[in-house]
N, C-alpha and C positions, 0 to 999 in steps of 0.2 A: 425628770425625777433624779432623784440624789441614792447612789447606792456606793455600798461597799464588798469589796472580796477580799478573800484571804485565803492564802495556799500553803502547803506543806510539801518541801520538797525534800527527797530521799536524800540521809548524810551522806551515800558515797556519790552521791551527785557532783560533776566538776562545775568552776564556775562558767565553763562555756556553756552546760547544761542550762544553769540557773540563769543565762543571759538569753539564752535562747526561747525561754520560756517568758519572758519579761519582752522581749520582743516583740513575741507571737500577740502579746496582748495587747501592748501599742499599736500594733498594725489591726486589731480585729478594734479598738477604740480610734483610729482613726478612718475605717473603713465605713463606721457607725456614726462619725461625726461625733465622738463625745468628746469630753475634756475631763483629763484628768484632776484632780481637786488636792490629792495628798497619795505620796508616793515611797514607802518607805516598809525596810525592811526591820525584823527584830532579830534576826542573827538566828543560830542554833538553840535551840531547848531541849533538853530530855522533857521527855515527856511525861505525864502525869503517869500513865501505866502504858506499855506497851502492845502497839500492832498486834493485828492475828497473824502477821508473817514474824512479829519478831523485834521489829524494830523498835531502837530504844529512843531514838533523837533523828531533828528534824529542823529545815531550814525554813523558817514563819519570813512570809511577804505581804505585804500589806497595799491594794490601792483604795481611794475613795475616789469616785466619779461621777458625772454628771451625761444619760445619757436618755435615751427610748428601752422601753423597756423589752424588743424584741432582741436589741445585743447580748442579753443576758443570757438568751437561748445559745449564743454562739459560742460564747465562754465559756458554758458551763458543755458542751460539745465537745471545745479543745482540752477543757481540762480531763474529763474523763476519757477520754484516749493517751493524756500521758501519761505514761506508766510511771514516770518520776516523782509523780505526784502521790503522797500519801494523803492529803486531807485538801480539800476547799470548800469553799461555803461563801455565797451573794446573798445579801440584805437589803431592803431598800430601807434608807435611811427616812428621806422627807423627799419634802414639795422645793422644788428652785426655788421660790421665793426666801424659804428659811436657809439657803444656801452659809452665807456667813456664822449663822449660829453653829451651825453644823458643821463646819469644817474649825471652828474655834473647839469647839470641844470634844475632837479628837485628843485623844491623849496616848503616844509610845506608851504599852503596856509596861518594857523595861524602867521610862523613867519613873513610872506610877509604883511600880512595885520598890525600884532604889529610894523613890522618896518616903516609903512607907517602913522603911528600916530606920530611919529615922523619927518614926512616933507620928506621919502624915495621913495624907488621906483612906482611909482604910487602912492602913498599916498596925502593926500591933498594937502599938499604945491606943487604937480604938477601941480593943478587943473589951475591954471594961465598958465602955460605953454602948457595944451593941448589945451585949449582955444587960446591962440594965435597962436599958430600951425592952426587953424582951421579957423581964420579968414584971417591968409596969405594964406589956403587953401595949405598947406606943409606937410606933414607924420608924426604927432608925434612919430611914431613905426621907421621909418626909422630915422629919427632924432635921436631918445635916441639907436637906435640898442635895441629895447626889442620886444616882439609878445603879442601880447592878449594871455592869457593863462586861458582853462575854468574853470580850477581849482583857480583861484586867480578873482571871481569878480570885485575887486578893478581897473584890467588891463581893463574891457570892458565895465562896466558900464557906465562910461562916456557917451559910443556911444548911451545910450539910455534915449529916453525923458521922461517925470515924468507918459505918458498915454502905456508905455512901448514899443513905436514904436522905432524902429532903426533909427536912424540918415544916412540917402545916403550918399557918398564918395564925393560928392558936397556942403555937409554941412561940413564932418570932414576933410575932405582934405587928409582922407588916399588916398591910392597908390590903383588901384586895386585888387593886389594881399594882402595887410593887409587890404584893405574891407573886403574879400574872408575870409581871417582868422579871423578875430573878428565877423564877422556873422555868423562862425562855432561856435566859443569859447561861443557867445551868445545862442546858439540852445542845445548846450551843457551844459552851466552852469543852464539854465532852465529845461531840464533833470531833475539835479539833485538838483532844487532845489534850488538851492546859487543865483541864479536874478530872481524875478518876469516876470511872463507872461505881467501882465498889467500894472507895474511903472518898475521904475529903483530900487525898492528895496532889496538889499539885504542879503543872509543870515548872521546869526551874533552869 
């Protein structure tokens, strides 16, 4: 099976901190026989709204891997004993079989969001278009062929109002089943931080 993790490490973290921790993981992925699939980090974000300790920003790590699904139990073990660690969260993506699709359409949230200031995918110049998606009450997701994705804010935000409520599928005119996933992708991206509890804000 095909999964993904993503962690949040504390700003005054050193980089031996952050190496140590990237380590730990390699060795608990090669103790379980998995393989890594994609391995990459997206630097510092403030955050959408701040910790209950406080903290405003945060070091995003990213792996996708291929493994059993009792490793997951280990990981998620070592992370909640680091105290360095403000946020992680494990997914399972798919089946090995879909292996290639699923590591193709990964996308760095940073480049998604840089190319969206430029009028790209999800990016402002959508903002018209999910808009009238929503007053024909039509699927903007099934229309463009994309998903809410909770790693890229920019795909779900939209669905939520400035006092941080969801928007119902009678307002955006999704389809049931991309309700379903954009209200995951939104419970997730709050997780970790990237969209506020209480606005539509952001992390950045």
């Amino acid at each position: 099976m095909i999964y993904e993790t993503a962690f949040v490490v504390r700003p005054d973290a050193s980089e031996e901190v952050v190496a140590s921790i990237k380590n730990s993981l390699a060795e608990t992925f090669k103790e379980f026989g998995a393989e890594v699939l994609v391995n990459d980090s997206w630097g510092v974000k403030s955050f959408a709204q701040p910790t209950e300790s406080g903290l405003k920003k945060g070091s995003y790590h990213y792996f996708m891997y291929k493994g059993a699904g009792n490793l997951n139990a280990e990981i998620e073990r070592k992370f909640r004993i680091n105290e360095n660690l403000v946020r992680h969260l494990i997914i399972k993506l798919g089946e090995d079989k879909h292996q290639a699709d699923i590591v193709k359409n990964y996308k760095n949230p940073n480049h998604t969001q840089a190319a969206a200031v430029e009028g790209d995918e999800f990016g402002g110049g959508e903002d018209k278009d999910k808009k009238m998606h929503s007053k024909r009450k039509s699927c903007y997701f099934s229309a463009t062929k994309t998903s809410p994705d909770w790693k890229n804010p920019k795909s779900y935000s939209w669905l939520v109002n400035e006092f941080g409520k969801i928007s119902p599928a009678r307002i955006t005119g999704l389809t049931p089943t991309f309700q379903r996933r954009a209200n995951e992708a939104i419970k997730r991206g709050r997780n970790m931080l990237l969209i506020s509890y209480q606005s539509n804000e952001t992390a950045r």
